[in-house]
C-alpha positions in Angstrom: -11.9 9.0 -2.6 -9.5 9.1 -5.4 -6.6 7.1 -7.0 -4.5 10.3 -7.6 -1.7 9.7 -4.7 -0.4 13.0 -5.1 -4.0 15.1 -4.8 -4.3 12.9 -1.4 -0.7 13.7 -0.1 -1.5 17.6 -1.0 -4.8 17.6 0.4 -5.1 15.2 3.3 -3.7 14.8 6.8 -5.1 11.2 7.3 -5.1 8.3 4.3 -6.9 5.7 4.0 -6.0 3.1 1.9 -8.6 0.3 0.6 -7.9 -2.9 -1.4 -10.8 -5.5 -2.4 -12.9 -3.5 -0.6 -10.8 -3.5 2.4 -9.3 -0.9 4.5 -5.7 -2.2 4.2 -3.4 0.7 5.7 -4.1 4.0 7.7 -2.0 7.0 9.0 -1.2 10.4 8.8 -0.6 10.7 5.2 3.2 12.3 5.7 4.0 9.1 7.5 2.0 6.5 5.1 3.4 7.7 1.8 7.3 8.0 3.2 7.1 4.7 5.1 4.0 2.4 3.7 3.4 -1.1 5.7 1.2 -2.4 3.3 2.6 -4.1 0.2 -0.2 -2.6 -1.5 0.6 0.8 -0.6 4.3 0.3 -1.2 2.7 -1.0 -4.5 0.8 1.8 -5.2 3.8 4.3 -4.9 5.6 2.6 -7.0 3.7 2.9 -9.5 2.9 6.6 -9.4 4.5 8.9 -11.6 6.1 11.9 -10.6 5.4 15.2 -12.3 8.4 16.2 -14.0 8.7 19.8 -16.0 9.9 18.2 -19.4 10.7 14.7 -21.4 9.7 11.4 -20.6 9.4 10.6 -16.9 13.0 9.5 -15.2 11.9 5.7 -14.9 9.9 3.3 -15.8 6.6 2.7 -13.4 6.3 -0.2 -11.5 3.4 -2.3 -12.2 1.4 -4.5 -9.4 1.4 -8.2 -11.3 -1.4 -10.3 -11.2 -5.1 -9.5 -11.1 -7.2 -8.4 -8.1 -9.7 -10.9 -6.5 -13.0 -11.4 -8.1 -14.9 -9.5 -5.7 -18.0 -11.9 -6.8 -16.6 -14.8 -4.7 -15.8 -14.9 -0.9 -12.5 -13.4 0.1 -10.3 -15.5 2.3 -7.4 -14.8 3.7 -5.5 -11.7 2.7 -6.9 -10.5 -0.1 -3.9 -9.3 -1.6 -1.7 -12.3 -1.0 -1.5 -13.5 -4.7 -0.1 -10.4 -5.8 2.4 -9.8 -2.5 6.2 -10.5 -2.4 5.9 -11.3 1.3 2.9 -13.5 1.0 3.1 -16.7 3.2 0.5 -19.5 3.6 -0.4 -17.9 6.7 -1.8 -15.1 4.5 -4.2 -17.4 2.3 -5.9 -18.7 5.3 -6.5 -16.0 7.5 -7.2 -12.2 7.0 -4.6 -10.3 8.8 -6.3 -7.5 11.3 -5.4 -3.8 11.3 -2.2 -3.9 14.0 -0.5 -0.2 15.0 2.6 0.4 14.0 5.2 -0.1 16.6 5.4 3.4 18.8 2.9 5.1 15.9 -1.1 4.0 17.1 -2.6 6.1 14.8 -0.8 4.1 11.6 -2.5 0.7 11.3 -1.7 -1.8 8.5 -4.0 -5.4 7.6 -0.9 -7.4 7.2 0.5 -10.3 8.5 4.1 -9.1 7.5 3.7 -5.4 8.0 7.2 -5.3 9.7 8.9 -6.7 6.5 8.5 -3.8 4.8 11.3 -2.2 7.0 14.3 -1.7 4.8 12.9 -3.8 2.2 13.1 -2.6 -1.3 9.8 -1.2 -1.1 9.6 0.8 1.5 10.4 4.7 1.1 8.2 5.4 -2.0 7.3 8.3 -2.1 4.7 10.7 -4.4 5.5 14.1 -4.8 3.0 16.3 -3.4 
């Protein structure tokens, strides 16, 4: 386990990544950190910085607005949808099962609108390994 993106894409061939205590996207980590279909993972990407040799990074991070669930109450729905661009109602009422991604089984994503992602700003994020 570890929040360091770049340690995971050096060391690992399969990611897992969890949100709210949920496993919200899998897949060989090559594929999940250049394509994410989670908005959380796109989320995450976006927010890492990239090592660079000298000065201040070359952009400003992205942050992930809102606050995470209070994991004290019952989760319903997606637990991510209050923070998600591509949140619908759909997503506060029902949690969204791990689907493959179209002609890649071993990639799985828990969202609803997993194939939104797909040329959307978000996708493509990488972290430098």
């Amino acid at each position: 386990m570890t929040h360091d993106l770049g340690l995971a894409a050096a060391i690992s061939d399969r990611v897992y990544v969890m949100y709210a205590g949920r496993v919200v996207e899998t897949g060989p980590a090559e594929e999940l950190f250049a394509r994410p279909r989670h908005p959380y993972t796109a989320a995450l990407l976006g927010s890492t910085p990239s090592p660079s040799s000298e000065g201040p990074p070359p952009r400003r991070l992205a942050a992930i607005d809102g606050q995470p669930p209070d994991l004290r109450e019952e989760l319903t729905g997606c637990a991510f949808a209050a923070r998600c661009a591509f949140a619908t109602d759909l997503c506060g009422r029902e949690a969204p099962s791990a689907t493959p991604a179209p002609g890649v089984p071993a990639r799985r994503a828990a969202c609803h609108h997993s194939d939104a992602l797909a040329g959307s700003r978000l996708e493509g994020k990488s972290v430098d390994a």
